[in-house]
N, C-alpha and C positions, 0 to 999 in steps of 0.2 A: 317667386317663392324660393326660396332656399332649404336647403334637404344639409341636416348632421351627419356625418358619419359614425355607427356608433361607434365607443373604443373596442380593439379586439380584448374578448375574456381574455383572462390570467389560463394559460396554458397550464394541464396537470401533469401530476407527478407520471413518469411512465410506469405502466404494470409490469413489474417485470417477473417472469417465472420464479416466483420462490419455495423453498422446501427446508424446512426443520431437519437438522442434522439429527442424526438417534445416534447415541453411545453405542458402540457393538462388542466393546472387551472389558472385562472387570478390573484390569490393569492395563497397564503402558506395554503396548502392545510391539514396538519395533527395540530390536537389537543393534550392538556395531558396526554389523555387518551390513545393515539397511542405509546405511549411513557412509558407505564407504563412497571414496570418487576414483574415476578413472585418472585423474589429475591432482596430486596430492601435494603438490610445489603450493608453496603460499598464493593466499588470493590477493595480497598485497605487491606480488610481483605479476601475476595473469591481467590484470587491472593496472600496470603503474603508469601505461597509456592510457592518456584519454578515448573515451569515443564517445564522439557530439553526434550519435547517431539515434535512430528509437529501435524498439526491440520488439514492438507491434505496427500492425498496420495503420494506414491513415482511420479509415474505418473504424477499428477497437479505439482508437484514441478517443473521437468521434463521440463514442459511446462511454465510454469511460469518463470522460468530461463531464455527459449529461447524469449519468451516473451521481460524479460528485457533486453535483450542482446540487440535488436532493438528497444525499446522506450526508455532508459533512457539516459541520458547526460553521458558521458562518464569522462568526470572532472566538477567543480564547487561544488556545495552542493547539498545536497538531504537529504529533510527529511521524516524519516523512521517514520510513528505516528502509539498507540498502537503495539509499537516493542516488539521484543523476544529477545530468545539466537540466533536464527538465521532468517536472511531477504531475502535466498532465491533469491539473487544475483548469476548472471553468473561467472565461475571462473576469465571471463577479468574484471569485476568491480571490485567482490573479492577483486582479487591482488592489483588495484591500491586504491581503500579503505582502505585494512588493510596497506598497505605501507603510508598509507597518515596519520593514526590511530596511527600506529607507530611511524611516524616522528614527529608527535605531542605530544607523549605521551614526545620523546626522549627530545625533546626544552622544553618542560615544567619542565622535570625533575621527575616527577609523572604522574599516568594514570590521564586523566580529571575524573572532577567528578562531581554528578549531579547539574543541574541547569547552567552548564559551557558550553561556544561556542569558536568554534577560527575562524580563517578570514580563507579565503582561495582566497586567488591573484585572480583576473578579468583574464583572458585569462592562466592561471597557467596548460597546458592541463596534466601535471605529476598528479594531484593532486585530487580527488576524494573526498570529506568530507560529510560522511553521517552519519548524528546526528538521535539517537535514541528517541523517546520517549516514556514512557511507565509507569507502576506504579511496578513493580519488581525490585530490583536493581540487586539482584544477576543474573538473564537473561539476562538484559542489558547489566552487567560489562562481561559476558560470550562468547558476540555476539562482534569477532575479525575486525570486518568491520567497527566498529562504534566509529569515531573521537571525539564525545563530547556523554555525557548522561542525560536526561532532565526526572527526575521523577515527573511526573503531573495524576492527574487523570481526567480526557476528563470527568465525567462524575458530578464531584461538581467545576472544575475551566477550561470551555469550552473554553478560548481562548487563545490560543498561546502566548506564548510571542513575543514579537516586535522585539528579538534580535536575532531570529530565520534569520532576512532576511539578505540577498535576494535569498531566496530561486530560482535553476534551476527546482525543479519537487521536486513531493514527492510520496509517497508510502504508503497504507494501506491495510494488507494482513488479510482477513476471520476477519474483527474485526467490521464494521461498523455499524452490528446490535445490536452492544451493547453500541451503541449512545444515551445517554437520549435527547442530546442535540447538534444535530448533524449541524443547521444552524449557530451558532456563532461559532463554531469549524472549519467547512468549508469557513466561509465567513472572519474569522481571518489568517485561512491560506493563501486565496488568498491576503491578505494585506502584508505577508511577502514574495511573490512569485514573481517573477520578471517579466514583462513581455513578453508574447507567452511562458512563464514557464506551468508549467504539473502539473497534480496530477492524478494518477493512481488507482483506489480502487478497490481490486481484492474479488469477492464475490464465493462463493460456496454453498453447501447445509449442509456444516455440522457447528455446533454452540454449545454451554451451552443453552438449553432451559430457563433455569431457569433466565440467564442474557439476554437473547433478547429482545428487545421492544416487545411490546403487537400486532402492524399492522405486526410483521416480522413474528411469528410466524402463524398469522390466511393467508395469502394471499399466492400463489403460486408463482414461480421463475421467470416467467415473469414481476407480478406485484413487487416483488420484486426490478428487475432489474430497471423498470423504477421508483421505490420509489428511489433510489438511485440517478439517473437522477434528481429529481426532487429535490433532497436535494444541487448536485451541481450546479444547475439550478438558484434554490434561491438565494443561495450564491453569484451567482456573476459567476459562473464559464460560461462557453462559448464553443461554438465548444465540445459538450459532445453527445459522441458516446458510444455505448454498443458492446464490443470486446467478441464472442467466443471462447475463448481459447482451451476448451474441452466441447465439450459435454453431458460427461458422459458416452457416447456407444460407444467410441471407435474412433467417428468422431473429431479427434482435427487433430492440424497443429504440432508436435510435436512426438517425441517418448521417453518412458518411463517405467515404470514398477512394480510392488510390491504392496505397501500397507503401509501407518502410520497407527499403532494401537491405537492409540489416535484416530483416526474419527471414529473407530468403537464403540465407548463406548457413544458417545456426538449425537445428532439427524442429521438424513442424512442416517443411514446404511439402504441398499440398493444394489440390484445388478450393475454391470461391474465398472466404476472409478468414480472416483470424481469429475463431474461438474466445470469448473472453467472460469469466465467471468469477465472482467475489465471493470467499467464505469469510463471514462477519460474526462478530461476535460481541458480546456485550459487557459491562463488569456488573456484577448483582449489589445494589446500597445492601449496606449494614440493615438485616430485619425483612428485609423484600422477601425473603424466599428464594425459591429456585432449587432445580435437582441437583441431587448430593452425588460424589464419584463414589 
């Protein structure tokens, strides 16, 4: 007699702690000052080196993966802002990214090059296009997922370009405190964003002190998180929750392991892992509703 194995069930999405941002100010609540850096030399010369290193632990990666594995659009476009050499993408986007990366590069005839977008078909579910931006070219041209590469500095020319759209979602990993100018940045993106489209901005404890705004460094990780809230809030964005991904002490939805030695040199070192929380947010379609600022 002979015995089936059955197949293992389809694994679920992880539960992970989440919580509805609440508005707290009737207007735009930070000044110049909040915004100032202890390092005020361009960010186009602090960056003109590469570093093929990561800014989080093995662990937050780990989880951050599985993260994207169930929030991001599976085909359409996705824009990756303040990018690297790597985005930290699950191997199923990976694949159909660098395949999309590929077939792009191969129709052009040459890899694209900065400041360049391409289409990608309405309902095309083969096709993944996630455009980079960032101010390094050689980490961007390094990072094999990424269909087009847009070198901009977010912090002397704060809004997007227009041909960005129509963006499905987008992505900003451990970069947003080093925003001088983070409401036309944000509120530029939701104009190239389609709507009930995403933006995901994934925060931790470790940074360049030296390039943080002035309010990110003085306040603690809560006020943090809802300074974040409050910046897509401004903007425009909608439906914006505060996701815990890890902890820090070991309570995440995720498994993982090790260490980037990059976090240990930059502020955050500290005992067990690396903290890691997504403030997301949403675009409201024309007629849905949604709370008014």
């Amino acid at each position: 007699m002979t015995t089936t194995t059955p197949p293992n069930p389809p694994t679920s999405p992880p539960s992970y702690p989440t919580r509805q941002y609440q508005p707290r100010h009737t207007s735009w609540p930070y000044g110049p000052s909040d915004f100032e850096r202890e390092d005020e030399s361009r960010d186009t010369d602090f960056y003109s080196s590469p570093r093929f290193v990561t800014h989080i632990d093995d662990n937050a990666i780990s989880l951050l993966r599985e993260y994207y594995s169930h929030n991001l659009p599976r085909s359409g476009r996705i824009l990756d802002f303040c990018s690297s050499w790597i985005s930290h993408f699950p191997p199923s986007l990976e694949r159909t990214a660098t395949a999309t990366a590929t077939a792009t590069a191969t129709k052009n005839g040459e890899p694209t090059t900065p400041t360049t977008t391409t289409t990608t078909a309405a309902g095309d579910e083969r096709r993944l296009e996630v455009i980079g931006l960032g101010i390094n070219a050689a980490e961007l041209a390094a990072n094999p997922i990424l269909s087009a590469l847009i070198l901009q500095d977010l912090n002397t020319s704060p809004t997007l370009p227009p041909t960005l759209a129509p963006l499905d979602s987008s992505t900003c990993v451990v970069s947003i405190d080093y925003l001088k100018s983070p409401l036309p940045v944000l509120s530029s993106l939701l104009a190239v964003t389609k709507p009930r489209g995403t933006v995901h901005l994934v925060v931790s404890n470790r940074c360049f002190p030296t390039k943080a705004v002035a309010r990110w460094l003085r306040v603690g990780e809560e006020e943090k998180l809802m300074m974040v809230g409050d910046y897509l809030w401004w903007a425009g964005w909608r439906d914006v929750e505060i996701v815990t991904v890890c902890d820090g002490r070991g309570g995440n939805a995720g498994a993982g392991g090790g260490g980037g030695w990059w976090g240990r040199m930059v502020m955050g070192v500290g005992g067990g892992t690396d903290p890691l929380w997504v403030v997301r947010g949403r675009k409201v379609a024309e007629g849905e509703g949604g709370a008014e600022v």
